[in-house]
C-alpha positions as CSV (number, residue, x, y, z in Angstrom):
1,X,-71.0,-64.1,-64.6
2,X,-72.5,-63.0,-61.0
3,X,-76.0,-61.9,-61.3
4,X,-76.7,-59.2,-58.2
5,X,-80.3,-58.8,-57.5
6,X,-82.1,-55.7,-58.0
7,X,-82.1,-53.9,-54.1
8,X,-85.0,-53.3,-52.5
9,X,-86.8,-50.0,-51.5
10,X,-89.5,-50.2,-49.2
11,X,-91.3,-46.8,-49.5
12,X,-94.0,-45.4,-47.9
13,X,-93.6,-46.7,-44.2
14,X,-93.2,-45.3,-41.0
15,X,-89.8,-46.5,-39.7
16,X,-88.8,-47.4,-36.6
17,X,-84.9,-47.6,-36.4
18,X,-85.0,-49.2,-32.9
19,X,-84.4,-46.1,-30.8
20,X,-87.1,-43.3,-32.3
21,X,-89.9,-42.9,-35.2
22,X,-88.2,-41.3,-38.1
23,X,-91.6,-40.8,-40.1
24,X,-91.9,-41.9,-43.8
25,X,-88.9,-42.3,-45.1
26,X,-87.9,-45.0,-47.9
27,X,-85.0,-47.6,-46.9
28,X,-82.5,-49.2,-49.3
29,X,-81.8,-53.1,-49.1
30,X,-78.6,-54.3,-51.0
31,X,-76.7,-57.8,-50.7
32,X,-78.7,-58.4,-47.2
33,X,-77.5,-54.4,-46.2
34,X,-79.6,-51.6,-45.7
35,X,-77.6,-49.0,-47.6
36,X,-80.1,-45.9,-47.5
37,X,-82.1,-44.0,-45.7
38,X,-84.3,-41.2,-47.4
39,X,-83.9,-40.1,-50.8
40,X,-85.9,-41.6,-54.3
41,X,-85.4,-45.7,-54.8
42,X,-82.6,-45.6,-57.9
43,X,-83.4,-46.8,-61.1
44,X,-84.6,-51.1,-61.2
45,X,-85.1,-51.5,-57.6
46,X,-87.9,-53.6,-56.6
47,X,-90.3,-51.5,-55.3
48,X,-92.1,-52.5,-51.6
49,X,-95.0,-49.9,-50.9
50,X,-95.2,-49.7,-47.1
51,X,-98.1,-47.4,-47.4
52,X,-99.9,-47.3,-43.9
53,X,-97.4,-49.5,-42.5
54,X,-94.8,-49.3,-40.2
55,X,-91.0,-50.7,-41.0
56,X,-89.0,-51.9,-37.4
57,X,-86.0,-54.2,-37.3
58,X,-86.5,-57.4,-37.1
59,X,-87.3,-58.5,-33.5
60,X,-85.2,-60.0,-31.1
61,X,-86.1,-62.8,-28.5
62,X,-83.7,-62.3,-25.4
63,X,-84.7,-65.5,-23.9
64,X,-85.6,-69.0,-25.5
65,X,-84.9,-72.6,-26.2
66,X,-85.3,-73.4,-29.5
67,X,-85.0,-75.8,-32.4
68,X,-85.1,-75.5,-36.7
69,X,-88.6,-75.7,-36.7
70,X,-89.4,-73.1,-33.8
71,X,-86.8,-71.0,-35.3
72,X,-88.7,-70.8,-38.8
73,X,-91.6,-70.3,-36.4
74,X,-90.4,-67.3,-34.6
75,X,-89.2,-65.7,-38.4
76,X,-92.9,-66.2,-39.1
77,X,-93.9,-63.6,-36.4
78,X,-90.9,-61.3,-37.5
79,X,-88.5,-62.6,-35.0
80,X,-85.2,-62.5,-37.1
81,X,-83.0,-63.0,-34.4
82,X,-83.3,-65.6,-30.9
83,X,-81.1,-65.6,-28.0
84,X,-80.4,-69.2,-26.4
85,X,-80.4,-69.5,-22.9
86,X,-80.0,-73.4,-22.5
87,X,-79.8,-75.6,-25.7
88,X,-77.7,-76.8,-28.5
89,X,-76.9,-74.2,-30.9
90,X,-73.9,-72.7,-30.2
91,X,-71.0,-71.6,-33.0
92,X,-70.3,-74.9,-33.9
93,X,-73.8,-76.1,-34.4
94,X,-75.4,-73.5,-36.4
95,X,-73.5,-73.2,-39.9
96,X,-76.3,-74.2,-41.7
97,X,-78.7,-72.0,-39.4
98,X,-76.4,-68.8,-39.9
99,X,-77.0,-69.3,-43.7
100,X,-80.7,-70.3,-43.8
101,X,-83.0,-67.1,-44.5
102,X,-86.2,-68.9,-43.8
103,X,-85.5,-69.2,-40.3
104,X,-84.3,-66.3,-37.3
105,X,-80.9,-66.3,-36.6
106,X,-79.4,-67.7,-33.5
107,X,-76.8,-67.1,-30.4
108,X,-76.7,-69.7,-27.4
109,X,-75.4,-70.0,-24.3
110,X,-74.7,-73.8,-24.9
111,X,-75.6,-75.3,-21.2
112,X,-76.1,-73.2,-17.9
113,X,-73.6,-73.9,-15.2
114,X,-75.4,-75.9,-12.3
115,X,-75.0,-78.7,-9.8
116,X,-75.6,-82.3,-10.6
117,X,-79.6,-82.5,-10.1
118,X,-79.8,-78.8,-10.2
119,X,-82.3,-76.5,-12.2
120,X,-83.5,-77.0,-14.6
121,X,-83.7,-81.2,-14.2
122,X,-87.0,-80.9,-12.3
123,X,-89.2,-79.1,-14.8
124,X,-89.0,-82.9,-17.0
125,X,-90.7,-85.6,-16.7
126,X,-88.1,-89.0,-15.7
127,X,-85.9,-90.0,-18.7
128,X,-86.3,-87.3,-20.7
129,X,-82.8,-85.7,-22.0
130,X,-82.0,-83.1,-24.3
131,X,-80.8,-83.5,-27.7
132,X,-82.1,-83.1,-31.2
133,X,-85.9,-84.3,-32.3
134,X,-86.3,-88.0,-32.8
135,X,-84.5,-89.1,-36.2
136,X,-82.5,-86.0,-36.0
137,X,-78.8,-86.1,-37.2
138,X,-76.6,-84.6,-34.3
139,X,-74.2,-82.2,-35.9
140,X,-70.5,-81.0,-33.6
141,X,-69.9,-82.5,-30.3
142,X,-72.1,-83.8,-28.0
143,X,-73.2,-80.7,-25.7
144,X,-70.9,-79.9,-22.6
145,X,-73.1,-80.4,-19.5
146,X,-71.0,-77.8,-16.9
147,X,-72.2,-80.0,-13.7
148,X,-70.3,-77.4,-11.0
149,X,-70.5,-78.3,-7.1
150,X,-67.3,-76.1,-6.4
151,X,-65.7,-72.4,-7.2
152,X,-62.3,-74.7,-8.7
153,X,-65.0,-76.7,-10.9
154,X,-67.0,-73.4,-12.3
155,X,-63.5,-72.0,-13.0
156,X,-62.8,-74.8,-15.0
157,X,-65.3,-75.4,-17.5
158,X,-65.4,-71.4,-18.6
159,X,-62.2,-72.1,-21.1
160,X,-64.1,-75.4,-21.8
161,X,-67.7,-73.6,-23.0
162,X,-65.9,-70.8,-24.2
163,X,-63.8,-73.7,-26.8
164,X,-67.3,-75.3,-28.0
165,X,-68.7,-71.8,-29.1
166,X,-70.4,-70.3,-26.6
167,X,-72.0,-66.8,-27.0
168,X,-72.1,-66.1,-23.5
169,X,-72.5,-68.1,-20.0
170,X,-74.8,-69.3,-18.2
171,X,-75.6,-70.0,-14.8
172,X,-79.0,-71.4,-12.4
173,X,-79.0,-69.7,-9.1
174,X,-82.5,-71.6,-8.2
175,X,-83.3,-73.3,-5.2
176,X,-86.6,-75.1,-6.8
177,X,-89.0,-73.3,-4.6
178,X,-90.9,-71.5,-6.8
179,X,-90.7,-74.8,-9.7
180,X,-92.3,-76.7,-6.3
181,X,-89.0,-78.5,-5.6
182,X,-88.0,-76.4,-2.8
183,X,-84.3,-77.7,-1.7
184,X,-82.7,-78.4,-5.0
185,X,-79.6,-78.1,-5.4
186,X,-78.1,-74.7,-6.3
187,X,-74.8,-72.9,-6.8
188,X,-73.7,-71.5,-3.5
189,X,-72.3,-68.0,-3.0
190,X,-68.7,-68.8,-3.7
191,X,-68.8,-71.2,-7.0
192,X,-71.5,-68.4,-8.3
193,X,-68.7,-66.1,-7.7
194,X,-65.6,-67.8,-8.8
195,X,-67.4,-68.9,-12.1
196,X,-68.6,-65.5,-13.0
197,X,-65.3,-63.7,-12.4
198,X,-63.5,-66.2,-14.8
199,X,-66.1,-65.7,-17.6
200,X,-65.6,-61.9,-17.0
201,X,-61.6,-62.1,-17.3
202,X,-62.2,-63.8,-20.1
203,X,-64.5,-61.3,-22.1
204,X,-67.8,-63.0,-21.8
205,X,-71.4,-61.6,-21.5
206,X,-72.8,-63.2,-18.0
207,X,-76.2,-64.1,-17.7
208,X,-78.2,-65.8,-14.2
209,X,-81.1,-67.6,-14.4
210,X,-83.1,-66.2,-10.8
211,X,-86.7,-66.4,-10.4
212,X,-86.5,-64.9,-6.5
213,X,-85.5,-61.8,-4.9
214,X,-83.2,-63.7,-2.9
215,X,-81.6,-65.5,-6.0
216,X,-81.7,-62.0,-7.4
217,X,-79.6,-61.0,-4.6
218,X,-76.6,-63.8,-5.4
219,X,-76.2,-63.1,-8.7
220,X,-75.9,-59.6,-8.6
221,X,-73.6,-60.0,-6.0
222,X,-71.5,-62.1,-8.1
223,X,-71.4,-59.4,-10.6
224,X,-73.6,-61.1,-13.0
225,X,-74.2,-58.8,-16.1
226,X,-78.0,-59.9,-17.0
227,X,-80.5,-61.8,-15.5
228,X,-82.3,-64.0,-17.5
229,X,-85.5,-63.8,-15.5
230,X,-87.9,-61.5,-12.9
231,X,-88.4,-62.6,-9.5
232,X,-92.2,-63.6,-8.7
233,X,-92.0,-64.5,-5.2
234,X,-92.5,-61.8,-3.7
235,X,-93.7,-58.0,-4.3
236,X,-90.3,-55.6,-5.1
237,X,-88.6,-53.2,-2.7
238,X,-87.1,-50.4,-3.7
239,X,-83.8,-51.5,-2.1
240,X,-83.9,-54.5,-4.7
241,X,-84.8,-52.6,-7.3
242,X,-81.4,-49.9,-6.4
243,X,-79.4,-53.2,-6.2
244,X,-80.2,-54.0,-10.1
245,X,-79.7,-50.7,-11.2
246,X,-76.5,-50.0,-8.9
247,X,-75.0,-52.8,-10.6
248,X,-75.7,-52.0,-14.5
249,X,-77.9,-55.0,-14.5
250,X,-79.9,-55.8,-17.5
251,X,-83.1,-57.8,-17.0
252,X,-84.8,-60.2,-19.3
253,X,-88.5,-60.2,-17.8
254,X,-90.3,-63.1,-19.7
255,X,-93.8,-62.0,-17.9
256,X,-95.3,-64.4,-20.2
257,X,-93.0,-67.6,-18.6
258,X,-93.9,-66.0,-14.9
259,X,-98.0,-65.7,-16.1
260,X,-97.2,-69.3,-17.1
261,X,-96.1,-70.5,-14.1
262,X,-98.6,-68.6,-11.8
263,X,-101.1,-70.8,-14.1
264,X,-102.2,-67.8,-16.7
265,X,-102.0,-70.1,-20.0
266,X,-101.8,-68.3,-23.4
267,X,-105.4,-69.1,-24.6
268,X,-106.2,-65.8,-25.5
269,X,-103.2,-64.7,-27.7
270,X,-103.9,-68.5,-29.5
271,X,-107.6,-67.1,-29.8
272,X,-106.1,-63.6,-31.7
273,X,-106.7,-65.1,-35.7
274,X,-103.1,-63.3,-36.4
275,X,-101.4,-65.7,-34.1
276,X,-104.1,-68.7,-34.9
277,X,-103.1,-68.7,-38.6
278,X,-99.7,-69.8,-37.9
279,X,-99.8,-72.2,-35.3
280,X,-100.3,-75.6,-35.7
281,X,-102.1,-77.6,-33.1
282,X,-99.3,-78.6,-31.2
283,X,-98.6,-75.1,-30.2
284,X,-102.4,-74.1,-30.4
285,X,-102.0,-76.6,-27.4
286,X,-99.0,-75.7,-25.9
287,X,-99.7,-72.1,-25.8
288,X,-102.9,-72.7,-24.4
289,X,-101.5,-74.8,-21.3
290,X,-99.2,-73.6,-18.7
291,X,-96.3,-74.4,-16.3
292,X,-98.6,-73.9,-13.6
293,X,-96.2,-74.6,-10.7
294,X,-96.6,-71.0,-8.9
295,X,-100.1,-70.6,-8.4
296,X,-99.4,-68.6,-5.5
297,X,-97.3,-66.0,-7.8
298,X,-99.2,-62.7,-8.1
299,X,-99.0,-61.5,-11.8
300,X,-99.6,-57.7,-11.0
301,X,-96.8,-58.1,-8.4
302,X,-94.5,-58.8,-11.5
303,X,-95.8,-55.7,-13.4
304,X,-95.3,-53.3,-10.9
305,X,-91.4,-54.9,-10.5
306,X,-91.4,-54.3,-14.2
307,X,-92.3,-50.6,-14.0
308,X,-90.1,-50.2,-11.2
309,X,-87.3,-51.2,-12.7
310,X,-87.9,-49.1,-16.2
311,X,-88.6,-46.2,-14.3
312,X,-85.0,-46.6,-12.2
313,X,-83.3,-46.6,-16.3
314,X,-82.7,-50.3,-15.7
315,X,-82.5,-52.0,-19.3
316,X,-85.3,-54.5,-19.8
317,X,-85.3,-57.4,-22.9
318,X,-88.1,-58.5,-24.2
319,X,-87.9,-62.4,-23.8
320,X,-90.4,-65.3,-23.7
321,X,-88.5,-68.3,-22.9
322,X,-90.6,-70.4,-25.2
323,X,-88.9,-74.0,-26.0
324,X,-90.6,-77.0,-27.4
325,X,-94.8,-77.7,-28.2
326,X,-95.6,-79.6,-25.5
327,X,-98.5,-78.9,-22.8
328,X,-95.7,-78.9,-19.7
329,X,-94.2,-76.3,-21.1
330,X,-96.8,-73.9,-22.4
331,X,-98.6,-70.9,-21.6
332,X,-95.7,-69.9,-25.0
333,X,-95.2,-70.1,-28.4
334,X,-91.8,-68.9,-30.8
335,X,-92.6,-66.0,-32.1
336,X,-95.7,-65.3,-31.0
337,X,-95.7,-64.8,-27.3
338,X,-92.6,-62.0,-27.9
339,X,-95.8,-60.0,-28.8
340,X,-97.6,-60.9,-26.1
341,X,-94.2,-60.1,-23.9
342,X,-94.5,-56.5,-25.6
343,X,-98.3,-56.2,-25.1
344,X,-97.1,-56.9,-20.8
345,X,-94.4,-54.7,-20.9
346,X,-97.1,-51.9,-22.0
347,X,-99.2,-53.2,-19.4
348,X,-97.0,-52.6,-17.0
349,X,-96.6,-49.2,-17.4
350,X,-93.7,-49.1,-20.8
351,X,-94.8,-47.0,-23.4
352,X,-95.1,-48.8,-26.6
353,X,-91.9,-46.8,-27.4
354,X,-89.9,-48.2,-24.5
355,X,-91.6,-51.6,-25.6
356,X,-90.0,-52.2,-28.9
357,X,-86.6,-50.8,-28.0
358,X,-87.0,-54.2,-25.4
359,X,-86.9,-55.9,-28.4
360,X,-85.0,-54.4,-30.7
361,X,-81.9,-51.7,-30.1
362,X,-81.5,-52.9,-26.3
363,X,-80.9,-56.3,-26.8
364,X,-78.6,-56.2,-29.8
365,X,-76.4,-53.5,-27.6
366,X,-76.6,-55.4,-24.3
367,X,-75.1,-59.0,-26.1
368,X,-72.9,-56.8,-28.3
369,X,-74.8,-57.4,-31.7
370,X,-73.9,-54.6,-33.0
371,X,-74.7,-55.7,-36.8
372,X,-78.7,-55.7,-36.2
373,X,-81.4,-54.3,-33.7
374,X,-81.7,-50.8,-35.4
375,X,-82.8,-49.4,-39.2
376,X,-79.6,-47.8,-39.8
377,X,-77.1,-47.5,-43.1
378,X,-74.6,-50.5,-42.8
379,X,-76.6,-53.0,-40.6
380,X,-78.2,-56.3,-41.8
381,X,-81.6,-55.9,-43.2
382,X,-83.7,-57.6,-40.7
383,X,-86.8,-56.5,-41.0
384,X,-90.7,-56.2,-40.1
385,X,-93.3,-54.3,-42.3
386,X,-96.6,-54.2,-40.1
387,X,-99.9,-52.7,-40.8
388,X,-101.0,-50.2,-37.9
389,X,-98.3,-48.2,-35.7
390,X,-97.3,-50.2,-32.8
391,X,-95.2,-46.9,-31.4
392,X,-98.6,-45.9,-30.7
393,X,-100.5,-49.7,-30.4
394,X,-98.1,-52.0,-29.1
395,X,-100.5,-55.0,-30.6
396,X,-100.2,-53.6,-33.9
397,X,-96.6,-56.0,-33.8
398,X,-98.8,-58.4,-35.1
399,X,-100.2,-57.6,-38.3
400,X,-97.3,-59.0,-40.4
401,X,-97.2,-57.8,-43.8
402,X,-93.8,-58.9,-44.5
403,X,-90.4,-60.0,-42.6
404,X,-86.6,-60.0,-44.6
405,X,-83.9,-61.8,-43.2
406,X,-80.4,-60.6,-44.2
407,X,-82.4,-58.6,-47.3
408,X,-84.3,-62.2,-48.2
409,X,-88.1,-61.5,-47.9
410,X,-89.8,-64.4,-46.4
411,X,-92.5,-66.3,-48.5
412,X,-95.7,-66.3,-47.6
């Protein structure tokens, strides 16, 4: 005999469906569902009292690279879903993932399209490759490294990524300057073209990796759909800003990754005791380093591009583009520094409102996940229950009182 669990009603809260406050309402959790909004809990539910809380979906991270362990990390801040924009877990690779509730949910881009030597190659140090931690067991295929020099080569390994799962594609449109390898290779003009038209014939989400205005420029040229990044080189025009929005480009800031590189580490989010608590001291240390290969980079140059672009009805994602806890790399931290991405995106002018849409709603509509992002009858229950109201104080995000995955409440 099946034994259902009793569903959930969490009562009490504030929700936030992803779009708009609805005030106190009570929400129904069933077999990982919501399947109510309003109305009394029925008869046996477990009862959650959300009493000065506020209920959002479950957040979602439009920009990582990420791992098991970094994924039970960012579940642990109340990001239930991550979006991979270089790494190893596309459809094949994540079965056990896609059925885990103690860790966020996953979609990947498997490998960005790039030329041999190409970004991202120079951000490690020599001999370092990619590939599960030490001791690891590799599960699939080895990952497909889409090493393009020509339009015919692009062309040619869409079907290819498309066949080992994945979600969406990838391509680096970075000439090293602003890494301090100015002159690495990059895609030119015609292979960036060529390779996006295929993935678009074939029904797939386009995403460019662009960290100047000029790279900017390329890809949305090329018809990209998203760009994975902000340009920090340089201060924005309002003719850039008309290109983006022209287009129906969405763009995945990551202020915290451009902070990073302009040298700005993460010391004082690591300082906050409600990120401190759940770090351990290899991302204490990470999040308190920093890329710092930009120094140059003006961080209230980036804010005003982001304002600029949310006042023009450009969609923004929130994003981080955390990866792995070491000091290279840092300035982030799963789960954490999609709060501090929020607490920017205020900064720079979002209401808190506009914020958490970034990281909700907007997201799961832009890579057509249209089973979460939003509180709404039908829709997995991901889930965050924070003290405070972060419609109102955006840093209220982090006062965690609980997070569900697919209905499972997390442990504490």
């Amino acid at each position: 005999m099946t034994v259902t669990a009793a569903p959930t009603a969490i009562t009490g809260a504030q929700v936030f469906d992803g779009e708009k406050a609805l005030g106190v309402t009570t929400v129904l959790v069933e077999d990982g569902r919501i399947t109510r909004l309003g109305g009394d809990p029925p008869e046996g539910a477990e009862i959650v009292d959300g009493g000065g809380a506020t209920l959002l979906p479950g957040l979602i991270d439009a920009h990582v690279h990420t791992n098991r362990e970094a994924l039970a990390l960012a579940l642990r801040f109340g990001v239930t879903t991550e979006l991979e924009m270089q790494g190893l877990h596309t459809r094949d690779n994540r079965a056990q993932i896609r059925e885990d509730d103690t860790v966020a949910d996953v979609r990947s881009s498997g490998f960005g399209i790039t030329p041999p030597g190409g970004h991202p190659s120079e951000l490690f140090p020599e001999g370092f490759r990619p590939g599960p931690p030490p001791g690891a067991k590799p599960t699939g295929r080895p990952p497909l490294m889409p090493f393009s020099t020509t339009p015919e080569e692009a062309v040619a390994f869409i079907p290819q990524l498309i066949e080992r799962g994945s979600d969406y594609i990838k391509f680096m449109v970075d000439d090293g300057s602003v890494e301090g390898h100015p002159g690495l290779p990059m895609l030119d003009q015609a292979t960036l073209d060529a390779g996006v038209a295929e993935a678009k014939r074939r029904g797939m989400l386009t995403i460019a990796h662009t960290l100047t205005v000029d790279a900017t420029r390329v890809a949305v040229e090329a018809g990209i759909d998203g760009l994975a990044h902000l340009f920090m080189d340089q201060p924005h025009t309002e003719e850039v800003i008309d290109l983006v929005k022209d287009a129906g480009v969405f763009v995945i800031p990551c202020v915290v990754l451009n902070a990073s590189m302009m040298g700005i580490t993460g010391g004082d989010l690591a300082d906050d005791p409600r990120v401190a608590s759940r770090l351990d001291a290899d991302w204490d240390k990470t999040l308190r380093s920093s890329y710092g290969h930009y120094p140059q980079g003006k961080i209230e140059d980036v804010l005003a591009a982001v304002r600029a672009l949310s006042d023009a009805g450009v969609d923004l994602l929130a994003g981080t583009d955390a990866a792995v806890p070491l000091p290279f790399l840092g300035g982030l931290a799963h789960g954490a520094s999609l709060h501090h991405e929020l607490q920017h995106l205020v900064r720079a002018g979002l209401s808190p409102v506009q914020a958490l849409r970034a990281a909700t709603s907007v997201p799961a509509r832009r890579f057509g996940l249209d089973d979460r992002g939003r509180i709404a009858e039908g829709l997995r229950a991901d889930l965050l229950l924070v003290d405070g109201d972060p419609t109102t104080t955006i840093s209220d995000t982090l006062n965690t009182r609980a997070v569900w995955r697919r209905g499972t409440r997390l442990a504490a």
